[in-house]
TORKE-709666 format. One record per residue (C-alpha): x, y, z; residue in three letters. Coordinates in steps of 0.1 Angstrom, whole numbers, plus 2048, in hexadecimal, padded with zeros to 3 digits. Layout:
<recs>
XYZALA;...
</recs>
This chain:
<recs>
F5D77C479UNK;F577A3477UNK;F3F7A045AUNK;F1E79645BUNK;F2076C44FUNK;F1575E430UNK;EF874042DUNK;EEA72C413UNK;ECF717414UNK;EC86FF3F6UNK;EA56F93F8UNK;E847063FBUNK;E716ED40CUNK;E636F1431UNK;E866E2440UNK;E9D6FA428UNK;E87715434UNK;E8770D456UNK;EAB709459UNK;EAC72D448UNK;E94739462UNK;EA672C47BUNK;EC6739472UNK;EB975D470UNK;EB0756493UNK;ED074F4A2UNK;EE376548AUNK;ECD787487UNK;EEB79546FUNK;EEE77745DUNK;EEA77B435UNK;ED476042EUNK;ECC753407UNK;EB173A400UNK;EB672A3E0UNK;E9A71B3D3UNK;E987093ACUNK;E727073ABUNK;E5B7293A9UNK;E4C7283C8UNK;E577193EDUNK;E476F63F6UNK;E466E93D4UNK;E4D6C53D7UNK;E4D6B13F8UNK;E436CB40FUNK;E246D73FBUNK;E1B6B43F0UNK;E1769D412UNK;DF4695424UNK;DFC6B343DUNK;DFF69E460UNK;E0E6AB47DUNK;E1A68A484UNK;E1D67F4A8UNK;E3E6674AAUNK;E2B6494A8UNK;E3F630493UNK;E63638498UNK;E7D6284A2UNK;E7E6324CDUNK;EA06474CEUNK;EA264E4ACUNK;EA666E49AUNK;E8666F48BUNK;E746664ACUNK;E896864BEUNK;E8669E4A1UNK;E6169249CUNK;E556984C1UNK;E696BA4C5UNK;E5E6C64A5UNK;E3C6C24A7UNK;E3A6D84C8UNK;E506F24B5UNK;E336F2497UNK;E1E6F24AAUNK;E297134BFUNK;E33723499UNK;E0D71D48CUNK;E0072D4ADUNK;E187494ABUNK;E17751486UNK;DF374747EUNK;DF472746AUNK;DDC716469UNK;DDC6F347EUNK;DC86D8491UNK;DCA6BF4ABUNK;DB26A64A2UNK;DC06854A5UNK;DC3666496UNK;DB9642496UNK;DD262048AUNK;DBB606485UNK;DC45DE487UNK;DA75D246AUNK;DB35AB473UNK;DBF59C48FUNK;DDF58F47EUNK;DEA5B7481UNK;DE65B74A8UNK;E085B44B1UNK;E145CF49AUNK;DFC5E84A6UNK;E0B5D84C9UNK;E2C5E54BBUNK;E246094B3UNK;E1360C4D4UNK;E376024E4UNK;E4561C4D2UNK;E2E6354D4UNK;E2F6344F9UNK;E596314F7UNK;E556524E7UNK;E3E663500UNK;E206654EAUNK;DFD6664F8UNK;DE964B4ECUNK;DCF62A4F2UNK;DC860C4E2UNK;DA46094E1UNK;D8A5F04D4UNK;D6F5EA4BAUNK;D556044CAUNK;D696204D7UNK;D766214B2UNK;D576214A3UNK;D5363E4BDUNK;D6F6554B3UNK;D6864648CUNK;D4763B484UNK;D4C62B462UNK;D7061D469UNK;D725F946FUNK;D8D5E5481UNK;D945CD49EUNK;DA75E14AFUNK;DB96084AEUNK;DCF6204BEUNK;DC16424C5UNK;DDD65E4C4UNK;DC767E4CDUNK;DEB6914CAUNK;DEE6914A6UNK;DE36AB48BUNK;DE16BA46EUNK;DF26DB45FUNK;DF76EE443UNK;E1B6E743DUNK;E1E703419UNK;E1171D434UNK;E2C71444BUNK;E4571642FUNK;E39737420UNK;E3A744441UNK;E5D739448UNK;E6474C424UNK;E5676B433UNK;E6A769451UNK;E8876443BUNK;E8278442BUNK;E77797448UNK;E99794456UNK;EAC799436UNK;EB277B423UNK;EAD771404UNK;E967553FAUNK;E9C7573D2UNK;E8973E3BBUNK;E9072E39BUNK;EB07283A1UNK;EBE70B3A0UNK;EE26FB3B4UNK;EF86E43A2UNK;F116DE3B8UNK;F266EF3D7UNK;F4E6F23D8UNK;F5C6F43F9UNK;F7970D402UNK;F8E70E421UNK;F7171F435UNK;F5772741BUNK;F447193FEUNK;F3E7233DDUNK;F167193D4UNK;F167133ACUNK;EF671939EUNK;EEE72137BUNK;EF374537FUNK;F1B74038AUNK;F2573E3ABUNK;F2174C3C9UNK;F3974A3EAUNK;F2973F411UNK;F3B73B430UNK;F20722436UNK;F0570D41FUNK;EED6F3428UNK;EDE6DB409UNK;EB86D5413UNK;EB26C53EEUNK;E9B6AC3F5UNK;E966983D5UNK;EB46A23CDUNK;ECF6A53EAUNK;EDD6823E1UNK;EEC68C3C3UNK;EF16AE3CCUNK;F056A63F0UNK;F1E68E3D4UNK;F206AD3B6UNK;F2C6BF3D8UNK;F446A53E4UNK;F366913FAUNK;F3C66F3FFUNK;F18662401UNK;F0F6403EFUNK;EEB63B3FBUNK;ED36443E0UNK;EAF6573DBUNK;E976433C9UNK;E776563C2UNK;E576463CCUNK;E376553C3UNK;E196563D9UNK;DF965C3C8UNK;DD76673D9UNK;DB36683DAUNK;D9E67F3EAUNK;D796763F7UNK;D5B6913E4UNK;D4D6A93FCUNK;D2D68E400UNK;D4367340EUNK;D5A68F429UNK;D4267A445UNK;D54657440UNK;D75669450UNK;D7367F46FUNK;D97684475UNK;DB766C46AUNK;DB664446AUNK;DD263445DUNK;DD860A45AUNK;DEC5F8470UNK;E0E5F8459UNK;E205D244DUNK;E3E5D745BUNK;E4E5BF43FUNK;E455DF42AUNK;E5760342AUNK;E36616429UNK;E1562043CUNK;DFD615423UNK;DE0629416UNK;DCD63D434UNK;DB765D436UNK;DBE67D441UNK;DA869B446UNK;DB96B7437UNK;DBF6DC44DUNK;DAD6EF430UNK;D8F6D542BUNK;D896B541AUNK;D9368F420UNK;DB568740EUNK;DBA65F405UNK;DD7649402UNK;DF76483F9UNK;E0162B3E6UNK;E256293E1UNK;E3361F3BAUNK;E536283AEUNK;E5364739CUNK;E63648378UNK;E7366E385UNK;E7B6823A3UNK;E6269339DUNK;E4A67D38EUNK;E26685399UNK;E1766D37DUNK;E1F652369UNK;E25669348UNK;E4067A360UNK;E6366B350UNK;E87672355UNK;E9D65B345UNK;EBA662359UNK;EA565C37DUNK;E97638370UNK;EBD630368UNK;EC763D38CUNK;EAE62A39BUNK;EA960C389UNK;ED1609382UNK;ED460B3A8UNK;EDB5E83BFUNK;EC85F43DAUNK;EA65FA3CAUNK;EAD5D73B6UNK;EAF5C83D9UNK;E905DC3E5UNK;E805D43CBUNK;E875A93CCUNK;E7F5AB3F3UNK;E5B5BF3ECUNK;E545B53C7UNK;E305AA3CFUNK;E235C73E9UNK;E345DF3CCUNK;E215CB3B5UNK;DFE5D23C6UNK;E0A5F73CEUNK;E0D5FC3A5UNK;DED5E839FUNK;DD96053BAUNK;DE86203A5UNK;DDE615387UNK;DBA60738EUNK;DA26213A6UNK;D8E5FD3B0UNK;DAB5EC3BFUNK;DB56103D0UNK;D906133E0UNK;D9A5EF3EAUNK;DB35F6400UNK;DA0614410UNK;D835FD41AUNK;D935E7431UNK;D93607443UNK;D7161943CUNK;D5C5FA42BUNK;D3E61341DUNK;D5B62B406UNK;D4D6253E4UNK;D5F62F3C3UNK;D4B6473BEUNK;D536593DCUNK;D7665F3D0UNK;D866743B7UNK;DB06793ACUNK;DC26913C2UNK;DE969F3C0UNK;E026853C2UNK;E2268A3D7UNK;E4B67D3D2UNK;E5966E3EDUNK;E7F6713EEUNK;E8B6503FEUNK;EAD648404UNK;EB6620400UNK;EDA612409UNK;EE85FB3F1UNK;EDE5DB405UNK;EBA5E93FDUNK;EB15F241CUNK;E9F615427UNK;EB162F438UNK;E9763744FUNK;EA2651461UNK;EAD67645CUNK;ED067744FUNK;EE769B455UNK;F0B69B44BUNK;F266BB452UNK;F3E6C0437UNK;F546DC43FUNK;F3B6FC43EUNK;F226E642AUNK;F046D443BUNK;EF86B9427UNK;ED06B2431UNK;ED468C41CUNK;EB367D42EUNK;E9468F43AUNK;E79676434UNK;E5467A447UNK;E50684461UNK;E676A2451UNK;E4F6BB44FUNK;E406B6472UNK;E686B647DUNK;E746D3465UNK;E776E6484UNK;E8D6D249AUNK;EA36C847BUNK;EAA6EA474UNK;EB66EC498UNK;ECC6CF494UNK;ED76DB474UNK;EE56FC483UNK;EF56EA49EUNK;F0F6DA47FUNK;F1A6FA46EUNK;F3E70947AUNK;F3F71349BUNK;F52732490UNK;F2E73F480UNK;F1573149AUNK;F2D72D4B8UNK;F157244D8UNK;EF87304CAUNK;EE97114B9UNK;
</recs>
């Protein structure tokens, strides 16, 4: 190719913008477009979680999300350094509160140590050392993981983007991509606009954006919403750092846990309810057309039989603050109501098969000169990095030859 190639990225979160970035890298006379459909980068899931620099703890040993997680952190943590972003290693604790949870801390210590993560399990008194007020039989200490300030990282990407040519263009939103023998036509709606590459970062959205585009994908995102607390500056001594519970493994999530945030302040929870749209960050948030997709769907019907009563106490937490501060004692006893108040809620875009069961790990399909990005669930943000290297390595050889 004697012209300089063509790339789309559909996306604007930390891992569209890092596969940008990274393409600029390899490519220095690449043409690089960012489309974005929000106003600013970050908007949803990136700009939206707790901000951990997660360590690899609980995945799967050999999995994608165990790789991508333990590469990417190194590689955020050398961007921060080198670009100034703000980030800390401070650790974190997962506490047992009753013996019945022994063996599943037991579990995550298996894999923890699988995955070459530093860590201990430690007793009673050296966790009221490392956290005073937490209470618990037993814990893991992982002094590896962090915190980070994730829109920094992604506005920083932007920059890079720009710096090297590219366009990172908001408010624009993709409807669909038509592949052509070697290229591919990105509809937006604007018109169209011909690639030799594109790769679909949509997050909420890539589901039904990889099928308007072709693909044969049949798994499903069903939007669940995770709504927070954070403690009032009076109560920042409770937490020190990050404690988390030990997780029921008969349930697809972490449960509620704190996490001190990079610019300041104790972040609570999430709970996990289905939200009523993609991009639902409270109850009053409603899209018709998502409840249908998600409540018309056999696999969230399934889901939802198999965890009817955990989803049951997950709704009751969002929509009574007592049973909320519930939960959170079982970890820190003396947290009072009053030493909450609401903070920003988050989406999480998880993908379910039809059997109902989670895809749990990160999901990247080649069509032709399209890369589909169909699952990026946590620890995306910490991995964004080493998925955009992976992602790289699937466009046509004839653009990135050896290079990725």
């Amino acid at each position: 190719m004697t012209r300089s190639p063509r790339v789309c990225v559909v996306g604007g979160g930390i891992v569209g913008l890092a596969v940008a970035d990274r393409v600029g890298e390899l490519l220095p006379d690449a043409r690089i477009t960012v489309l974005e459909k929000e106003q600013r980068v970050a908007a949803h899931q990136t700009g939206r979680n707790s901000g951990v620099l997660h360590s690899g703890l609980y995945y799967r040993p050999g999995s994608s999300r165990a790789e991508n997680c333990r590469l990417g952190k190194r590689l955020m943590e050398e961007f921060c350094r080198r670009h100034d972003v703000a980030y800390e290693i401070c650790g974190k604790v997962v506490v047992a509160t009753e013996e019945s949870q022994i063996p599943a801390l037991a579990e995550l210590e298996r894999r923890g140590r699988a995955n070459g993560i530093e860590l201990e399990r430690i007793g009673p008194e050296r966790l009221r050392e490392l956290e005073p007020h937490v209470a618990g039989v037993a814990a893991l200490h992982v002094p590896e993981s962090g915190i980070v300030d994730y829109i920094g990282v992604a506005e920083r990407l932007a920059a890079l983007v720009g710096d090297r040519g590219g366009r990172v263009l908001l408010g624009v939103r993709v409807l669909a991509l038509e592949r052509r023998a070697n290229t591919v036509v990105v509809e937006t709606e604007h018109g169209g606009e011909e690639y030799d590459a594109a790769v679909c970062c949509a997050g909420l959205h890539s589901d039904r954006l990889a099928r308007a585009s072709g693909l044969d994908w049949r798994e499903r995102i069903v939007p669940f919403r995770g709504e927070y607390y954070e403690l009032v500056p009076r109560a920042y001594g409770l937490v020190r750092n990050l404690v988390y519970p030990t997780p029921d493994p008969r349930f697809p999530f972490l449960g509620v846990h704190f996490t001190r945030l990079v610019a300041g302040g104790v972040e609570c929870g999430p709970n996990a309810v289905l939200a009523l749209s993609r991009e639902g960050y409270r109850w009053s948030d409603v899209s018709v057309r998502d409840v249908v997709d998600a409540l018309g769907y056999p696999g969230f019907l399934r889901l939802a039989a198999k965890h009817w009563r955990t989803g049951l106490g997950e709704v009751v937490r969002s929509l009574s603050k007592a049973a909320f501060v519930t939960a959170l004692r079982r970890l820190v006893p003396e947290l009072r109501a009053e030493d909450l108040e609401p903070a920003e809620a988050g989406v999480r875009a998880q993908v379910l098969d039809r059997s109902g069961a989670l895809v749990d790990d990160f999901v990247l399909r080649a069509d032709g000169p399209i890369v589909h990005v169909l699952n990026a669930p946590s620890p995306a943000a910490t991995s964004a990095l080493a998925i955009a290297r992976r992602v790289v390595a699937l466009l046509p050889q004839h653009l990135v030859g050896e290079v990725a």
